[in-house]
Structures are given as C-alpha cells and as structure tokens.
N, CA, C and O atoms as a GROMACS GRO file, in nm:
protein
  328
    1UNK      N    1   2.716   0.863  -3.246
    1UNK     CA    2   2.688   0.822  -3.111
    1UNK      C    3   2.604   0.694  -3.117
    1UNK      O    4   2.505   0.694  -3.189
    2UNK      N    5   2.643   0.562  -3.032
    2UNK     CA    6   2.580   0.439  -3.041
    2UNK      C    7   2.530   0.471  -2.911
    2UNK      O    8   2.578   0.522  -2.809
    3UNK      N    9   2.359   0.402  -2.962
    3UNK     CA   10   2.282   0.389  -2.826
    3UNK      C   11   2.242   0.280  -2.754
    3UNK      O   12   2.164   0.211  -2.820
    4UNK      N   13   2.266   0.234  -2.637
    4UNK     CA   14   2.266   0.064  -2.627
    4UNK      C   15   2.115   0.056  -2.503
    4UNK      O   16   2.106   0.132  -2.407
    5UNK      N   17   2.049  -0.012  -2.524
    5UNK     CA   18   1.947  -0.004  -2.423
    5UNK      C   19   1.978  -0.181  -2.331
    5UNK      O   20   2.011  -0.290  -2.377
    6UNK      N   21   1.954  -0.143  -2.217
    6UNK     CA   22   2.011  -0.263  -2.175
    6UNK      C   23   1.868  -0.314  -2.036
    6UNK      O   24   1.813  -0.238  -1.957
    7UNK      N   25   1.852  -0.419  -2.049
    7UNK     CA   26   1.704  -0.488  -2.027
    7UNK      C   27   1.759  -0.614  -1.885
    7UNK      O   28   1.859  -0.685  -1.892
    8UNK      N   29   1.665  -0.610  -1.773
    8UNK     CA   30   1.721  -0.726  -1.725
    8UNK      C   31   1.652  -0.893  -1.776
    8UNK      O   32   1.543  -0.909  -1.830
    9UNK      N   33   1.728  -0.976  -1.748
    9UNK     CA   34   1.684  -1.139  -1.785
    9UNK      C   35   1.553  -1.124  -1.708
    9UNK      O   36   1.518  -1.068  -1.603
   10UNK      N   37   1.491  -1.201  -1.809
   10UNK     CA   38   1.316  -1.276  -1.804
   10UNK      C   39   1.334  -1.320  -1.614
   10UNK      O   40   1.280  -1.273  -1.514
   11UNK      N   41   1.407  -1.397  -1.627
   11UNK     CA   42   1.417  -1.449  -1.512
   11UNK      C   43   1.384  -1.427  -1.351
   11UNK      O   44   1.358  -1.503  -1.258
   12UNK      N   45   1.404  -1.239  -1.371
   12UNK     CA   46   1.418  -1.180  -1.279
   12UNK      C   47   1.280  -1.139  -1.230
   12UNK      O   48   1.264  -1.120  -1.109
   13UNK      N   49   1.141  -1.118  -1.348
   13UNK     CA   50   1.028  -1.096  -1.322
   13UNK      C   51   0.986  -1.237  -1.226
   13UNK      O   52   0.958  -1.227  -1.107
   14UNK      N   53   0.988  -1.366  -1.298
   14UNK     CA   54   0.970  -1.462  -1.170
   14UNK      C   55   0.966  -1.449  -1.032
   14UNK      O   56   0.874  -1.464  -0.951
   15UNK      N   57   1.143  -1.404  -1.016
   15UNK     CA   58   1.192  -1.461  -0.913
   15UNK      C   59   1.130  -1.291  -0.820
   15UNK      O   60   1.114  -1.297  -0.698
   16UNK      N   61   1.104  -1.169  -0.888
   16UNK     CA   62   1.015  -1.098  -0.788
   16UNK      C   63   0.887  -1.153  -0.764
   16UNK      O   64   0.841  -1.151  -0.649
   17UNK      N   65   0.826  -1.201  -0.854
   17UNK     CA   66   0.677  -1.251  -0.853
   17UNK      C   67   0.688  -1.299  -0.733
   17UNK      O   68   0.654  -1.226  -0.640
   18UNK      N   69   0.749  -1.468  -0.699
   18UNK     CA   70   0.795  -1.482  -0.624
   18UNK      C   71   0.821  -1.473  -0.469
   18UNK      O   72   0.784  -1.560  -0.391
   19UNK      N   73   0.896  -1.351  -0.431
   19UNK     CA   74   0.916  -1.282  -0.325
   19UNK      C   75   0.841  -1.175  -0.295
   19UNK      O   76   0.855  -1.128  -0.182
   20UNK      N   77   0.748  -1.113  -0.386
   20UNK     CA   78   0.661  -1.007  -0.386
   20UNK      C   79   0.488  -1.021  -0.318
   20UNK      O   80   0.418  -0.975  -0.228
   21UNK      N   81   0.483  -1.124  -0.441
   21UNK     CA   82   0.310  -1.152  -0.419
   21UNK      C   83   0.277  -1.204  -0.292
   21UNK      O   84   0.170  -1.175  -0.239
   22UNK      N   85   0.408  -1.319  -0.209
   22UNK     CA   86   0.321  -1.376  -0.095
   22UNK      C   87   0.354  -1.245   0.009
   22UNK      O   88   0.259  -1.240   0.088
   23UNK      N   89   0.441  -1.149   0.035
   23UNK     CA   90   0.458  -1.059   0.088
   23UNK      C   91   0.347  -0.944   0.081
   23UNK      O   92   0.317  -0.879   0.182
   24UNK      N   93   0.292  -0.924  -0.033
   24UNK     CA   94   0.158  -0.863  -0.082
   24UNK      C   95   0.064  -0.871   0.042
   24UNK      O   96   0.019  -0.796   0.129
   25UNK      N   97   0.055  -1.061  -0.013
   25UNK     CA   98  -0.035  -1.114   0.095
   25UNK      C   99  -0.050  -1.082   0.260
   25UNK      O  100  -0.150  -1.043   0.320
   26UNK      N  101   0.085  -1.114   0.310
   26UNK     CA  102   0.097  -1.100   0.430
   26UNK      C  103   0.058  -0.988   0.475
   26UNK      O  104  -0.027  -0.989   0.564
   27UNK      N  105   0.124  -0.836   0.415
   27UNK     CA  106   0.089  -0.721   0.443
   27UNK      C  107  -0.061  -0.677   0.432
   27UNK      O  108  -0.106  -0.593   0.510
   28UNK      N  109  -0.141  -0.736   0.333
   28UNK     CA  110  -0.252  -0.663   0.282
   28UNK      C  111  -0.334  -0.733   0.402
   28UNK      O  112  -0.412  -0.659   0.463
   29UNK      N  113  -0.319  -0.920   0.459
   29UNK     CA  114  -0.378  -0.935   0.538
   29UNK      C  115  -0.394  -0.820   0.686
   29UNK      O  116  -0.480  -0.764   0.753
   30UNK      N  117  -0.264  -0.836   0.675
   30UNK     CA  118  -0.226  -0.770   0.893
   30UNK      C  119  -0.278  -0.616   0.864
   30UNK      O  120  -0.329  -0.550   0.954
   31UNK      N  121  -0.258  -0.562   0.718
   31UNK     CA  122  -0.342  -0.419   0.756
   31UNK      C  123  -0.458  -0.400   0.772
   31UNK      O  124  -0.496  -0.324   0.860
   32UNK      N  125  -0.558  -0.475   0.675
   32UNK     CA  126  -0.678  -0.457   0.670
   32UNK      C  127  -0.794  -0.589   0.829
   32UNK      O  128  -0.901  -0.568   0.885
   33UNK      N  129  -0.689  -0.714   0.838
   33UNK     CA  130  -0.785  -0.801   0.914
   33UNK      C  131  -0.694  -0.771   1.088
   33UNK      O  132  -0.751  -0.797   1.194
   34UNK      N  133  -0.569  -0.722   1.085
   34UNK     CA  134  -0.483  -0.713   1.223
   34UNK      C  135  -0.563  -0.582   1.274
   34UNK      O  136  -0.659  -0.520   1.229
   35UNK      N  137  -0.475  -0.568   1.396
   35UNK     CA  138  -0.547  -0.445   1.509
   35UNK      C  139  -0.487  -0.326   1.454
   35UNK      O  140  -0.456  -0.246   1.542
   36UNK      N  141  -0.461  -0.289   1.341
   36UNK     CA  142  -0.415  -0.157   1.314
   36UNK      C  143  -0.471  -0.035   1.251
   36UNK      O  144  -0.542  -0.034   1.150
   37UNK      N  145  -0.424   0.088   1.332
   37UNK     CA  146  -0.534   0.201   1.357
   37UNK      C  147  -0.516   0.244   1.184
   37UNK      O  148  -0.554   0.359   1.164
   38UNK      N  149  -0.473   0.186   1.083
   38UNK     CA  150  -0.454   0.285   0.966
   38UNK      C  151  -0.407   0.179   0.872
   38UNK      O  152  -0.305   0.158   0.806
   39UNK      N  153  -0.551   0.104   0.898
   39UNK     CA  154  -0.561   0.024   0.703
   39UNK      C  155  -0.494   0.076   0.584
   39UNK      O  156  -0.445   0.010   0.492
   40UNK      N  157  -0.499   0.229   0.601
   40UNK     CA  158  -0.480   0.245   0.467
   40UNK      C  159  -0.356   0.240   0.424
   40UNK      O  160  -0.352   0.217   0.303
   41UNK      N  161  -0.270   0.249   0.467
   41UNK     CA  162  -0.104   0.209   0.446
   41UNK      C  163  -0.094   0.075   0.436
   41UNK      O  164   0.025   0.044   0.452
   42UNK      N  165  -0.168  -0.028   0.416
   42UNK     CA  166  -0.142  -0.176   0.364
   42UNK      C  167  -0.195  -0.159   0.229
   42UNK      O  168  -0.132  -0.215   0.139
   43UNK      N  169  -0.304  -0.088   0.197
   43UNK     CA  170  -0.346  -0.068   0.029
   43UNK      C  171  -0.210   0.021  -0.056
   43UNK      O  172  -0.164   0.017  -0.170
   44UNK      N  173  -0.182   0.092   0.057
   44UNK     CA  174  -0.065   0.182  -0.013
   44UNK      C  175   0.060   0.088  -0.036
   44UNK      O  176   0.110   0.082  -0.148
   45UNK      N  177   0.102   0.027   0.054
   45UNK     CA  178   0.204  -0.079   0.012
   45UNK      C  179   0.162  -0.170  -0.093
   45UNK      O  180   0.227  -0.180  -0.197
   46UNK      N  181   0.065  -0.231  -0.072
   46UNK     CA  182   0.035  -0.326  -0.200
   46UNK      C  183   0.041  -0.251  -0.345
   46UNK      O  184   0.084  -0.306  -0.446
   47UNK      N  185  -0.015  -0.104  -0.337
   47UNK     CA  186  -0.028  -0.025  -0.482
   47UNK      C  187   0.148   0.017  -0.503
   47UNK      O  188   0.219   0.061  -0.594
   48UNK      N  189   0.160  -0.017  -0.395
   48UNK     CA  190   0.375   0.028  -0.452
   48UNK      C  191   0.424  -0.107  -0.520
   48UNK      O  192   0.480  -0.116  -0.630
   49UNK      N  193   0.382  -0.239  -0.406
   49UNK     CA  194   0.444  -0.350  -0.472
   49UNK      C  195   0.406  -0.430  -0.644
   49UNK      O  196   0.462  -0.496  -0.732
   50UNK      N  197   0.263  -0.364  -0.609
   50UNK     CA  198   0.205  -0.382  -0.759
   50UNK      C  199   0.315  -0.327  -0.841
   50UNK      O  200   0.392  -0.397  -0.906
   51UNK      N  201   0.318  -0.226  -0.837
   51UNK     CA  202   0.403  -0.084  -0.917
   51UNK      C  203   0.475  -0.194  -0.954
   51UNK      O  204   0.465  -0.256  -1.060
   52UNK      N  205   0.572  -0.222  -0.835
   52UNK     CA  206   0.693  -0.285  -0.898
   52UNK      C  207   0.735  -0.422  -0.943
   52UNK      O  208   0.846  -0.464  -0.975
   53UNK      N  209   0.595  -0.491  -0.936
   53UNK     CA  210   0.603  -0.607  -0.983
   53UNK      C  211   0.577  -0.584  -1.152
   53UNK      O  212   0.624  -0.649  -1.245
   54UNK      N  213   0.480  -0.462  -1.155
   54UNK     CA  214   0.451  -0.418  -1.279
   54UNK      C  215   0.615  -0.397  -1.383
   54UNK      O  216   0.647  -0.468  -1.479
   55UNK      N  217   0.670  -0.317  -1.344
   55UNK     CA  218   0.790  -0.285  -1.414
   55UNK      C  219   0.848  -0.382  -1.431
   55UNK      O  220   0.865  -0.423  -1.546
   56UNK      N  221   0.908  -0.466  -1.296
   56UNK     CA  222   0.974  -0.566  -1.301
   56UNK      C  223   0.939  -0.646  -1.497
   56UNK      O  224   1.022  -0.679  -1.581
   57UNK      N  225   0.815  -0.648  -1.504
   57UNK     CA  226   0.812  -0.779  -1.597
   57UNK      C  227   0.809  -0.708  -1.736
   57UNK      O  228   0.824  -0.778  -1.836
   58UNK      N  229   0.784  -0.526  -1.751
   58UNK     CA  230   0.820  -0.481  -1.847
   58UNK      C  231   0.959  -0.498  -1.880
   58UNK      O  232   0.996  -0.576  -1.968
   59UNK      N  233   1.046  -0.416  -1.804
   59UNK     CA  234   1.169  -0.466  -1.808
   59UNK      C  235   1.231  -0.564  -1.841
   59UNK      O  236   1.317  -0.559  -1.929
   60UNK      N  237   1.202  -0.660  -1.784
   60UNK     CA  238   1.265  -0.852  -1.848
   60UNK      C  239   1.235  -0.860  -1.980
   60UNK      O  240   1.317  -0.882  -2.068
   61UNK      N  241   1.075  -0.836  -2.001
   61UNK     CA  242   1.012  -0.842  -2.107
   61UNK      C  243   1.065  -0.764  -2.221
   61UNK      O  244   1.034  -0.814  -2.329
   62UNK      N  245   1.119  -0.681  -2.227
   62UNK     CA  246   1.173  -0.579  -2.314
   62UNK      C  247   1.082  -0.475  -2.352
   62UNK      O  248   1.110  -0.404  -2.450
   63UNK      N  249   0.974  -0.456  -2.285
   63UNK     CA  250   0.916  -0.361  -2.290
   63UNK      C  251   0.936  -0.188  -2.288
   63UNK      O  252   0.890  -0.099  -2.359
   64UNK      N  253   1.015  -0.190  -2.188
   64UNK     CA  254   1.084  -0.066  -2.118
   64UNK      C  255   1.230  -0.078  -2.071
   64UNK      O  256   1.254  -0.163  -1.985
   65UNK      N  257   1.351   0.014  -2.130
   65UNK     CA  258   1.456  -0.063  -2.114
   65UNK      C  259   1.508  -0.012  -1.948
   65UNK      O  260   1.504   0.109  -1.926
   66UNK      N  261   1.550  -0.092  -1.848
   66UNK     CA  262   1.638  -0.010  -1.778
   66UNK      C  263   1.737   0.086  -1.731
   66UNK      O  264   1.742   0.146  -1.624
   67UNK      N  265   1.808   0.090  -1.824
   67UNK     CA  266   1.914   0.182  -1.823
   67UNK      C  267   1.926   0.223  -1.986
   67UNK      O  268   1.922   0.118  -2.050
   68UNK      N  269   1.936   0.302  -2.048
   68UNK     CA  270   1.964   0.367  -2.197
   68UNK      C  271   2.145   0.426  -2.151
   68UNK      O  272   2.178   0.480  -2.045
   69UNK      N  273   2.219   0.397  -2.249
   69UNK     CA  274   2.375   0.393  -2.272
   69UNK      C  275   2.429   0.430  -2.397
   69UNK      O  276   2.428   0.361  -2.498
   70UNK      N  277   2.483   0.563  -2.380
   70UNK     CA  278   2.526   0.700  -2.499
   70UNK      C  279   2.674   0.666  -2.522
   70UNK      O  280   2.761   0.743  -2.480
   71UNK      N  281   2.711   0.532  -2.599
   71UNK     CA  282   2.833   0.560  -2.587
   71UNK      C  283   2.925   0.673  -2.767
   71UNK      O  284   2.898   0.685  -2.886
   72UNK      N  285   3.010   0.713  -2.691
   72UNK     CA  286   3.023   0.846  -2.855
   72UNK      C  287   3.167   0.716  -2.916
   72UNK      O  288   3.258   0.658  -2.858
   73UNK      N  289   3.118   0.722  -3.060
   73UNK     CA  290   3.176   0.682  -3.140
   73UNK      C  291   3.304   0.733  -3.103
   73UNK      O  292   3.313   0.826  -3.023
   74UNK      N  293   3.451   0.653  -3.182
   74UNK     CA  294   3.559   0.682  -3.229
   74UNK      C  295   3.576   0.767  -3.354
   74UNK      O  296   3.516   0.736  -3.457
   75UNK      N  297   3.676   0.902  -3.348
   75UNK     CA  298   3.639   1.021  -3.451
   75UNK      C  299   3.815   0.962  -3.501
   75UNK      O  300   3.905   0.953  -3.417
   76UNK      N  301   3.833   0.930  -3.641
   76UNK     CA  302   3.924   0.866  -3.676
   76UNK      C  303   4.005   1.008  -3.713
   76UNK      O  304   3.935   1.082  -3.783
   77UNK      N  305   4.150   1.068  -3.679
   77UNK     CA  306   4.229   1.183  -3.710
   77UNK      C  307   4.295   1.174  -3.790
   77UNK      O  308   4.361   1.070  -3.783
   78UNK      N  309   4.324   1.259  -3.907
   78UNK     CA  310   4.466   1.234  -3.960
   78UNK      C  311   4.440   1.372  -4.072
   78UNK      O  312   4.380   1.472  -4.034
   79UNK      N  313   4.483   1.361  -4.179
   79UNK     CA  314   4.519   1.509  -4.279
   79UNK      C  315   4.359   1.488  -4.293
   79UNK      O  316   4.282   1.562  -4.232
   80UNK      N  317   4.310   1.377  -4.384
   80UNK     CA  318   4.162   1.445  -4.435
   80UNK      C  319   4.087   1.460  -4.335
   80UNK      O  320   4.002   1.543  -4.368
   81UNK      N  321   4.064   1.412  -4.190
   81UNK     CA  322   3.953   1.424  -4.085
   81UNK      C  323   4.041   1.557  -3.998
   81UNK      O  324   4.151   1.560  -3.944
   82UNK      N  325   3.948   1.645  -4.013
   82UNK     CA  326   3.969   1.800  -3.891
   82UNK      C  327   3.839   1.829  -3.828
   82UNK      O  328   3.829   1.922  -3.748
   0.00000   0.00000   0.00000
C-alpha cells in the first residue's frame, strides 16, 4: 500500500493572510469599539480566524499534510502469485 500525503502551495498561506487579517481587523474593531450587546463573539471569531490562518501556513508549509491518500498497490497474478 503507497501512502501519498498531499500539501497545499506556499502560496495559499499568503493569499489567506491576506483576506483574513484585515477582516480580523474589521470584526475585532465593530465587536469590541461598535454598539454591540456581546463583545464576546468578535474575540470568538478572531480565535477561529487565528485557528485558520494558523493551519493555513502549516499546511503550505508542509508541516501538517491535508489530505493523507491509501492508494493499494498492483498484486501481479499468474502460477507463482496466489
């Protein structure tokens, strides 16, 4: 059985960085400085987006693979293989 671990491109930690962190921003501002009755769901979003900015760059990085892939060898038949 071959095991293939398969990782996404570097590239991709960027391009969340990116789209993540100023979104961070925005949210962490309007929960904690906007009129809303329950700050605490802007710390909770930011501790999710962390999360996944976190993985994000394991992943690229090759740290942690994304997907792991079991593919089963070819079993060659004939008189000597049973």
């Amino acid at each position: 059985m071959k095991i293939e671990k398969v990782y996404f491109p570097r590239w991709i930690a960027w391009f969340f960085i990116a789209i993540f962190i100023p979104l961070t921003i925005v949210l962490e501002y309007e929960a904690f400085y906007g009129n809303k009755p329950y700050p605490i769901m802007g710390a909770v979003f930011g501790f999710i987006f962390t999360l996944i900015i976190v993985m994000m760059f394991l992943v690229s990085y090759r740290k942690v693979p994304y997907m792991i892939i079991e593919r089963q060898t070819k079993v060659k038949k004939g008189k000597n293989y049973d």
